[in-house]
LUMTOR-734154 format. One record per residue (C-alpha): residue number from 1; residue in three letters; x, y, z. Coordinates in pm, 1 decimal. Example, Ala and Ser with C-alpha at 12.3 -4.5 7.8 and 13.67 -1.06 7.14 Angstrom:
seq:1 type:ALA c1:1230.0 c2:-450.0 c3:780.0
seq:2 type:SER c1:1367.0 c2:-106.0 c3:714.0
END
This chain:
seq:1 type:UNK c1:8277.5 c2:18240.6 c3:-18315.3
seq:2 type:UNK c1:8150.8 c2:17948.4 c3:-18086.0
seq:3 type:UNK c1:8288.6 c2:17659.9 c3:-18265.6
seq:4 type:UNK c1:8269.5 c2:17314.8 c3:-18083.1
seq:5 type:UNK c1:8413.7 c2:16972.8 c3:-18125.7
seq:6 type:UNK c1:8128.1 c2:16746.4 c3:-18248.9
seq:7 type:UNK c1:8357.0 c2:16354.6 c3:-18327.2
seq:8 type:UNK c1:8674.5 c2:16270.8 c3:-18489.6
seq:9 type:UNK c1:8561.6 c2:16294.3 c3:-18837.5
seq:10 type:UNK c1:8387.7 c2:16649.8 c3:-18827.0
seq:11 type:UNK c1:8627.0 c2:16908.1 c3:-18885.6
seq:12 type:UNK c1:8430.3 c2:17190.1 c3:-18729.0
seq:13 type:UNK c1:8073.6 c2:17284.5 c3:-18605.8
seq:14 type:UNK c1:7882.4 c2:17580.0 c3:-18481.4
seq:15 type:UNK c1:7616.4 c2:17662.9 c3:-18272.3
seq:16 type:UNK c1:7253.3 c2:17774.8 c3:-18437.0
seq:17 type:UNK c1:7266.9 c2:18117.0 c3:-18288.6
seq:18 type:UNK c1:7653.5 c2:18170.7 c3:-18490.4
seq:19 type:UNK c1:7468.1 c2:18012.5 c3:-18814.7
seq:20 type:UNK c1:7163.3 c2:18265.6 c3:-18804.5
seq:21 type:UNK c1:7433.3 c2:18537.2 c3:-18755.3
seq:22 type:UNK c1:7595.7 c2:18411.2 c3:-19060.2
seq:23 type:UNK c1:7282.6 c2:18374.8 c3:-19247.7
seq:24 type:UNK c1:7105.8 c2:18765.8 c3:-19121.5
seq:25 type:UNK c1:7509.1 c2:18883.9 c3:-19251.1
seq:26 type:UNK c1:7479.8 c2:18696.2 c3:-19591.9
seq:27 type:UNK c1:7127.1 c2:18836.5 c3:-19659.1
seq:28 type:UNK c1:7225.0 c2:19178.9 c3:-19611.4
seq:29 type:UNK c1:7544.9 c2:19203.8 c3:-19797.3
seq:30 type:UNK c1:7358.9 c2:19066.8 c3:-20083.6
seq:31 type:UNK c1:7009.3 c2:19303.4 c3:-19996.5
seq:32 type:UNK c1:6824.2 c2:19047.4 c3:-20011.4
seq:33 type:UNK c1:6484.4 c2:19075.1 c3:-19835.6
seq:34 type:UNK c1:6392.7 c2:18833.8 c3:-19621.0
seq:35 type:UNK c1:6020.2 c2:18831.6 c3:-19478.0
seq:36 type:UNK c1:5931.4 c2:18652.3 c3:-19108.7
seq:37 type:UNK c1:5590.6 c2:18587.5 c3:-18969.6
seq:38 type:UNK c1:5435.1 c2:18462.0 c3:-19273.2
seq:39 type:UNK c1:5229.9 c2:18118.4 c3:-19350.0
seq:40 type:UNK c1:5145.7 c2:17956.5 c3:-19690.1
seq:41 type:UNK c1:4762.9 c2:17955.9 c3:-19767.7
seq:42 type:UNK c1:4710.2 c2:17622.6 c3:-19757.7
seq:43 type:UNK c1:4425.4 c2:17634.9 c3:-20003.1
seq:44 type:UNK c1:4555.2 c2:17841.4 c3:-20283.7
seq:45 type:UNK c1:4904.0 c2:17987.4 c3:-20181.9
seq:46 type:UNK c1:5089.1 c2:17870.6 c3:-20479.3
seq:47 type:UNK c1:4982.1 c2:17976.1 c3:-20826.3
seq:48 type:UNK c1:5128.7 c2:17813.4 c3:-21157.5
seq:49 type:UNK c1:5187.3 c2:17910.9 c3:-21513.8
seq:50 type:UNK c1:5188.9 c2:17546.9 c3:-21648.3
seq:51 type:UNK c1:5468.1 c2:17359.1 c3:-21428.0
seq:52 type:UNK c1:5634.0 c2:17652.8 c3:-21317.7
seq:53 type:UNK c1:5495.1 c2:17839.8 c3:-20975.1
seq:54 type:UNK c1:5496.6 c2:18221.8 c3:-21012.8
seq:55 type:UNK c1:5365.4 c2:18329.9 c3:-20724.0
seq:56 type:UNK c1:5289.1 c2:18239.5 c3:-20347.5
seq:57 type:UNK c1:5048.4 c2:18405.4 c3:-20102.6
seq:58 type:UNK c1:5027.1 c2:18420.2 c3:-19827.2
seq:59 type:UNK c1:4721.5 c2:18349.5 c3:-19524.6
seq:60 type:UNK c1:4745.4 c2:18754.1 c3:-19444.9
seq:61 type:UNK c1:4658.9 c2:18790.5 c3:-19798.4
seq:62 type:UNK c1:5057.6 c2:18876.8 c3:-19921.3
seq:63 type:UNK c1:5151.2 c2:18785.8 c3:-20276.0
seq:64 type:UNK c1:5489.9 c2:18716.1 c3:-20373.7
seq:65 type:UNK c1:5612.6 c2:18715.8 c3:-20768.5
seq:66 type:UNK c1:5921.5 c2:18636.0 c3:-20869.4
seq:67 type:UNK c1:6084.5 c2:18431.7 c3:-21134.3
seq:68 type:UNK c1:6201.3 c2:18147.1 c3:-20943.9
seq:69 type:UNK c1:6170.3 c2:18032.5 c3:-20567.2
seq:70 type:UNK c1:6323.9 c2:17775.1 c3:-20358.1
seq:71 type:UNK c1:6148.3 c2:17553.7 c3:-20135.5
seq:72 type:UNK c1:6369.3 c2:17568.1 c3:-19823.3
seq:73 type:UNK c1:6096.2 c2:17457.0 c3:-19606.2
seq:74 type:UNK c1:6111.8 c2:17090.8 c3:-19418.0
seq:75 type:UNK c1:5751.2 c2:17020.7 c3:-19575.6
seq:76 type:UNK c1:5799.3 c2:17081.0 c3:-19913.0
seq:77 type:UNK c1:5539.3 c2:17347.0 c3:-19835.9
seq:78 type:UNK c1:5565.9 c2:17427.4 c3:-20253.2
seq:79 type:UNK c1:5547.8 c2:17113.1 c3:-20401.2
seq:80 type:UNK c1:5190.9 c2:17192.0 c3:-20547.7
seq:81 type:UNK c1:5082.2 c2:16959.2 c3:-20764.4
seq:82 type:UNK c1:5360.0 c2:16789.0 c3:-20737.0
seq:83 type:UNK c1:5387.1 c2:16370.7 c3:-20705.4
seq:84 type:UNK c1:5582.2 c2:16228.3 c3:-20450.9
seq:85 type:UNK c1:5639.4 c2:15909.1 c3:-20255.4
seq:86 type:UNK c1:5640.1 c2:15956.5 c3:-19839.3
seq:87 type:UNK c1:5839.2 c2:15694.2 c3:-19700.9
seq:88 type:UNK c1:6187.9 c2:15490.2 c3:-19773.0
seq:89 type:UNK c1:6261.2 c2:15333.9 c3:-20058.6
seq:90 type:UNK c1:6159.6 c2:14986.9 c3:-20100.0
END
C-alpha cells in the first residue's frame, strides 16, 4: 500500500487511488452493485412514501427502489423536501 506521513498526530494516511482500491474490494466481497455515470433528475428524481424516499431516478430515465438509501453525495443531492440551514451556526 502507499501509505504516507501526513503530521505528528495522524497515525497513517493513504493516497485516493489505494482508498478506491479498498472501496471497488469492499463492494465486491459484499456483491454489492455499484452503478457510475448516473445523475439525479433534478426535477423529480426522488419519490416519497410520506417522509421516507423509495425511489430515485435517474436523468437517463433509471429508477432505483430499495428500502433505504444513503446520501453519500457532497450536496445532499437527496434531501428532498427536506429543511435545512446553509451556512455556520450563529
Amino acid at each position: 500500500m502507499a501509505w504516507f506521513h501526513i503530521d505528528d498526530e495522524t497515525m497513517w494516511g493513504f493516497e485516493p487511488h489505494v482508498a478506491e482500491a479498498i472501496f471497488e474490494a469492499m463492494v465486491r466481497e459484499a456483491k454489492v452493485p455499484v452503478v457510475r455515470g448516473e445523475r439525479l433528475d433534478p426535477a423529480s428524481g426522488v419519490e416519497k412514501a410520506g417522509t421516507r424516499i423509495v425511489a430515485v431516478r435517474m436523468e437517463s430515465g433509471k429508477v432505483f427502489k430499495a428500502k433505504m438509501f444513503i446520501d453519500a453525495t457532497y450536496e445532499g443531492d437527496l434531501m428532498a423536501g427536506v429543511s435545512y440551514t446553509v451556512g455556520r451556526e450563529s
